[in-house]
C-alpha positions as CSV (number, residue, x, y, z in Angstrom):
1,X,4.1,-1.7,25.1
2,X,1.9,-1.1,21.9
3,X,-0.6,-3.4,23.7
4,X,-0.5,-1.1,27.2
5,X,-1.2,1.8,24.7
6,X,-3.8,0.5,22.9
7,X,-5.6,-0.2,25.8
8,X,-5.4,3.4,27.1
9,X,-7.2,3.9,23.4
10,X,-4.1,5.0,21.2
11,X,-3.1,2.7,18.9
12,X,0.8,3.0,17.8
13,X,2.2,0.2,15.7
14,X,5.1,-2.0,18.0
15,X,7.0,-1.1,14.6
16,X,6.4,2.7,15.4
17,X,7.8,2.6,18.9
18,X,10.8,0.1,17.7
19,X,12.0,2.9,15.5
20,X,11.2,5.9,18.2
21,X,13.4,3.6,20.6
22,X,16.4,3.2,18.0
23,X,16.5,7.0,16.4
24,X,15.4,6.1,13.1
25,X,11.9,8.6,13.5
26,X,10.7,10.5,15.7
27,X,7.0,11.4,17.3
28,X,5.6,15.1,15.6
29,X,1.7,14.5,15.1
30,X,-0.2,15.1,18.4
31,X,-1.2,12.1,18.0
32,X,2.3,10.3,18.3
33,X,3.0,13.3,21.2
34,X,-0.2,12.2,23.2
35,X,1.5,8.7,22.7
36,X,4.7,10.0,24.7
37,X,2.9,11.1,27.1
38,X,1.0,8.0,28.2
39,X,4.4,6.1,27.8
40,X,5.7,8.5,30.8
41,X,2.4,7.8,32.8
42,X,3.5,4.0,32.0
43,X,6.6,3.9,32.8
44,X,6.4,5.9,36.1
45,X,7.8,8.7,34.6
46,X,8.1,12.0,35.5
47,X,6.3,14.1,33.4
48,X,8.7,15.8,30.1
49,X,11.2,13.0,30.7
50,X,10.7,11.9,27.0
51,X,9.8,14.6,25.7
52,X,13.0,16.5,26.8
53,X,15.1,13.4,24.7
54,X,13.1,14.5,21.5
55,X,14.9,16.5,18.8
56,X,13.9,19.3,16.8
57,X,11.4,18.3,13.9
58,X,12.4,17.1,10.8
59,X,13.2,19.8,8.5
60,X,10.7,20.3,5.9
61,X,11.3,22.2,2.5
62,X,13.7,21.3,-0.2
63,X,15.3,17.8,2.6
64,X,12.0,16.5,2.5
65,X,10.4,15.9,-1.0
66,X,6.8,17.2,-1.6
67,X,4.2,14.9,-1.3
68,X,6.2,11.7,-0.6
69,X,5.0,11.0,3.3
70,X,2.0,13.5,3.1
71,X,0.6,12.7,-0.2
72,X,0.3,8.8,1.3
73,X,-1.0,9.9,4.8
74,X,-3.6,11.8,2.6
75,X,-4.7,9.1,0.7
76,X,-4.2,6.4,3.5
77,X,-4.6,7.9,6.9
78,X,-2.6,7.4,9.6
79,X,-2.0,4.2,11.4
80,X,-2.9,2.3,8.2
81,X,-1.6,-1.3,7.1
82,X,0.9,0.4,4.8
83,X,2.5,2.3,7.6
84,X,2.2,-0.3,10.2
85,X,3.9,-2.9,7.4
86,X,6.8,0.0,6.4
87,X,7.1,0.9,10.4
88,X,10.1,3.6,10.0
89,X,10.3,2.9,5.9
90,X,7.6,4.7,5.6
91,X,8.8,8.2,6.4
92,X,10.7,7.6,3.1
93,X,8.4,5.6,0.7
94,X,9.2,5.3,-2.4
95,X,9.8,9.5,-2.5
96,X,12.5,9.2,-5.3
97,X,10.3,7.7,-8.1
98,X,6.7,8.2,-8.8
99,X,4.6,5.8,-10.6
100,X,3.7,6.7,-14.5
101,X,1.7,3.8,-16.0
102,X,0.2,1.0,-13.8
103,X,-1.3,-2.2,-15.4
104,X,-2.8,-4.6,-12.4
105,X,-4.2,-8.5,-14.2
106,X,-6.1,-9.9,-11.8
107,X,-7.1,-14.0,-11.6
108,X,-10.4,-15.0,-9.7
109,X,-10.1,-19.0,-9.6
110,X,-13.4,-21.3,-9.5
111,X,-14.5,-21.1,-6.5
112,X,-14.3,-17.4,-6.6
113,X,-11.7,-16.1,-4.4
114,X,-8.8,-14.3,-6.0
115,X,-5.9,-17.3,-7.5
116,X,-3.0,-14.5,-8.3
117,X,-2.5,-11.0,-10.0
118,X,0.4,-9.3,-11.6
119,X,1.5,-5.9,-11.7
120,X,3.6,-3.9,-14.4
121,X,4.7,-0.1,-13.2
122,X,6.5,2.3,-15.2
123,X,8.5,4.1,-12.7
124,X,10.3,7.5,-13.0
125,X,13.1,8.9,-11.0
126,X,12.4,12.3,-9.3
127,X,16.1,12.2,-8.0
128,X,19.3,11.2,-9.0
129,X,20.5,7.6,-7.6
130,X,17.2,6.0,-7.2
131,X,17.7,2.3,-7.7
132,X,14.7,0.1,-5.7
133,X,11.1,0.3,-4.9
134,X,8.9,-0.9,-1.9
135,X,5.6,-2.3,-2.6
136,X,3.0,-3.4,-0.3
137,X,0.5,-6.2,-1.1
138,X,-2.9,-6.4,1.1
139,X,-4.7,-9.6,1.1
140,X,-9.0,-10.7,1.5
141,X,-8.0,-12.6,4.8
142,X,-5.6,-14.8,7.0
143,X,-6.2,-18.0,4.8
144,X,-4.9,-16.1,1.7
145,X,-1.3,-16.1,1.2
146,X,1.1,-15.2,-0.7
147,X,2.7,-18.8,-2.4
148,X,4.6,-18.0,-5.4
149,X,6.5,-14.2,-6.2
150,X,8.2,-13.9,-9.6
151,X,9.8,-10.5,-10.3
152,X,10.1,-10.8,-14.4
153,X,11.6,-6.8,-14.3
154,X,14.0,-6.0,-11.8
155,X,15.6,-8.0,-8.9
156,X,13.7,-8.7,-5.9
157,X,15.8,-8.1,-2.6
158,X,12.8,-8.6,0.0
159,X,9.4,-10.7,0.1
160,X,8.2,-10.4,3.5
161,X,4.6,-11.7,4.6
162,X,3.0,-10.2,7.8
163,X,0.2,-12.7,8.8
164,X,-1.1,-10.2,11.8
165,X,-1.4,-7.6,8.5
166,X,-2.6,-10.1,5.9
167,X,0.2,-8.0,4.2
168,X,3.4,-8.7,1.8
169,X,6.0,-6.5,1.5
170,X,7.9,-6.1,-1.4
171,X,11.7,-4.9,-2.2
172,X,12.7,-4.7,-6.0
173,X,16.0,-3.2,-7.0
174,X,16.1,-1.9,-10.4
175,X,19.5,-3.3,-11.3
176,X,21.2,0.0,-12.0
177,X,21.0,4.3,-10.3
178,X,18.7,5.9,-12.7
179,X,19.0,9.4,-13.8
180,X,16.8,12.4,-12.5
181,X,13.4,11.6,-14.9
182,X,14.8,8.6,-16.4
183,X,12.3,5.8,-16.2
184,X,12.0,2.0,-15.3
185,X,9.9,-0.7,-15.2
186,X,9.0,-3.5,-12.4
187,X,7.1,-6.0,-13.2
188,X,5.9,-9.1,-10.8
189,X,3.3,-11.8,-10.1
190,X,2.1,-13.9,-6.9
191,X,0.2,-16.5,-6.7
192,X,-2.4,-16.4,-3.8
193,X,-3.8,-19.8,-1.2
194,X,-7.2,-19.3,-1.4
195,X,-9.1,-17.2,1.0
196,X,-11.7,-18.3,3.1
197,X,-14.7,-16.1,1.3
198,X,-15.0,-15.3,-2.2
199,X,-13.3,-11.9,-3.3
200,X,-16.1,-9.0,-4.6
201,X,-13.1,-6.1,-5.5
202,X,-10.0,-5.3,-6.4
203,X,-8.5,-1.5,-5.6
204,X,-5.1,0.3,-6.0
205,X,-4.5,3.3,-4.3
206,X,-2.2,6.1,-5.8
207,X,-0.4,9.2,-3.9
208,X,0.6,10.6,-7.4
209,X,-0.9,11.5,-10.4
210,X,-0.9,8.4,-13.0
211,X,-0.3,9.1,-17.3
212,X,-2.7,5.9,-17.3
213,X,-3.8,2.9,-15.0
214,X,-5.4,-0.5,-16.6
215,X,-7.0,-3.0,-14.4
216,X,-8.3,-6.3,-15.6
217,X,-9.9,-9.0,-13.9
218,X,-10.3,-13.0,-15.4
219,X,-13.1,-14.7,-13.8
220,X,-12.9,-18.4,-13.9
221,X,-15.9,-19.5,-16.1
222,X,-17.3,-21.6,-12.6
223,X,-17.4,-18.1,-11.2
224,X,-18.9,-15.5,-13.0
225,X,-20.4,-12.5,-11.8
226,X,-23.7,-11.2,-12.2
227,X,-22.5,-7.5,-12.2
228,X,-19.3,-5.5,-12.1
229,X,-18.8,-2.0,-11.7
230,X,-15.9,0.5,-11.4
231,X,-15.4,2.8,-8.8
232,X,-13.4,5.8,-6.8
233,X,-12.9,6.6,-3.7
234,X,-11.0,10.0,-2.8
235,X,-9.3,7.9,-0.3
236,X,-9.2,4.8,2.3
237,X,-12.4,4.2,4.1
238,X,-14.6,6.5,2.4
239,X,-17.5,5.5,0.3
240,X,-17.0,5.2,-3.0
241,X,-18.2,7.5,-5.7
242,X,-18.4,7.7,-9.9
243,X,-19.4,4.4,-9.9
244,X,-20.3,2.6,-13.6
245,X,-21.3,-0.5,-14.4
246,X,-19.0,-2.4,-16.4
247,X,-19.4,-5.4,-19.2
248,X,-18.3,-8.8,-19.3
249,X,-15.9,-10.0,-22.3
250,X,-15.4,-13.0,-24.6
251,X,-12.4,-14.0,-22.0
252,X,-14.8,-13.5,-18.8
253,X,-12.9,-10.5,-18.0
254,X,-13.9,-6.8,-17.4
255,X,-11.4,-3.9,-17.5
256,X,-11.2,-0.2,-16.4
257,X,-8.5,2.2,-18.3
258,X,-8.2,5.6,-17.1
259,X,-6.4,8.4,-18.4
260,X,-4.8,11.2,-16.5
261,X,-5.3,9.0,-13.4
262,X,-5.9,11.1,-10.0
263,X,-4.6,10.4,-6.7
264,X,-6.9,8.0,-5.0
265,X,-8.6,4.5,-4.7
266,X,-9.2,3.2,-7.7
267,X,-11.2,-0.4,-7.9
268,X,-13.5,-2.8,-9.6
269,X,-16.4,-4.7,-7.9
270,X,-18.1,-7.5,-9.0
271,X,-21.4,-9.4,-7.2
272,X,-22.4,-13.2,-7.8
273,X,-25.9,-14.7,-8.4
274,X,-27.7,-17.1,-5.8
């Protein structure tokens, strides 16, 4: 059915319409609506048929926690790989904990495509009871996989790689509820098949406001760049902006620390010689 959509030029996830069909979410944006209404023409419906099974919309206010769906949307869009990897998950990602302190290591092997990265996140709760944390992992193409995943803090419940999305998706449980502000922290690595080009970037986006994020990148000393340079975008898709060039250490690595870290994409780029 997603397919039958797409080709009357809306594009809705097959996980979006799996969770419409079971009552887990429900369409709101005209976009989603407009996506109703094409399913009628589709099914040889008359028109309102499933509209008329749709419920009010989800309360908003105090049930729904500020900026946990719209604060991603924001950043993301709609439609994006997150969403379409979450399908109805999504609606509630991550909106008990917010992220306080990120620090991203990532390995370029020799022949220049990324080898593996590891992440560190100091979580904190917003709510009482939160006890896990979805994470979604994009990769450079099809040929780069996910090969090795070691959680070193918490307890991973869910690794799940979605070739069509070149996407992993992570679960890791905390191991205990945490307290309204109390704090945690995940910590993981995976190793990566290399991809079929070399990598030139490395971005994280953020919904919430970060205390401090540190990225570093190791260059294999067969692949060094010629330049590197940090850069922001306000969010996915749009060109970037405060860009700076960036040195090269003694290890063949560069790195970015920012302070007071603002919703956004935040990323490092790096070009090779002939």
């Amino acid at each position: 059915m997603s397919e039958r959509l797409k080709a009357r030029g809306i594009t809705i996830s097959q996980a979006t319409l799996s969770s419409w069909q079971r009552g887990r979410s429900q369409p709101e944006r005209a976009r989603s609506l407009r996506a109703v209404d094409v399913l009628e023409e589709i099914l040889d419906l008359p028109a309102g048929t499933l509209r008329s099974l749709l419920g009010p919309r989800r309360p908003r206010g105090r049930t729904t926690p500020p900026g946990a769906e719209g604060a991603a949307l924001q950043i993301l869009g709609e439609d994006s790989v997150v969403e379409k990897a979450l399908g109805a998950r999504f609606r509630h990602f991550n909106q008990e904990t917010s992220s306080l302190m990120v620090h991203d290591i990532v390995r370029i092997g020799e022949s220049g495509t990324m080898s593996g990265f590891s992440t560190t996140n100091v979580l904190r709760a917003g709510r009482a009871g939160a006890d896990r944390a979805l994470f979604v992992l994009s990769f450079d193409d099809e040929a780069a996989e996910p090969v090795d995943i070691r959680v070193t803090c918490g307890r991973l419940a869910e690794a799940t790689y979605l070739k069509g999305l070149k996407s992993l998706v992570l679960e890791i449980h905390f191991g205990r509820k945490l307290a309204k502000l109390d704090t945690t922290v995940v910590s993981y690595a995976v190793e990566v098949s290399p991809s079929l080009t070399p990598a030139t970037h490395y971005e994280r986006w953020s919904r919430t406001n970060l205390h401090e994020y540190l990225q570093q990148v190791y260059f294999h000393p067969g692949a060094l760049p010629v330049d590197c340079h940090r850069y922001v975008r306000e969010k996915v898709g749009v060109p970037p902006r405060a860009q700076r060039r960036i040195p090269l250490g003694a290890a063949h690595d560069v790195h970015v620390l920012t302070s007071r870290c603002k919703p956004g994409v935040h990323g490092v780029a790096w070009e090779y010689g002939p």
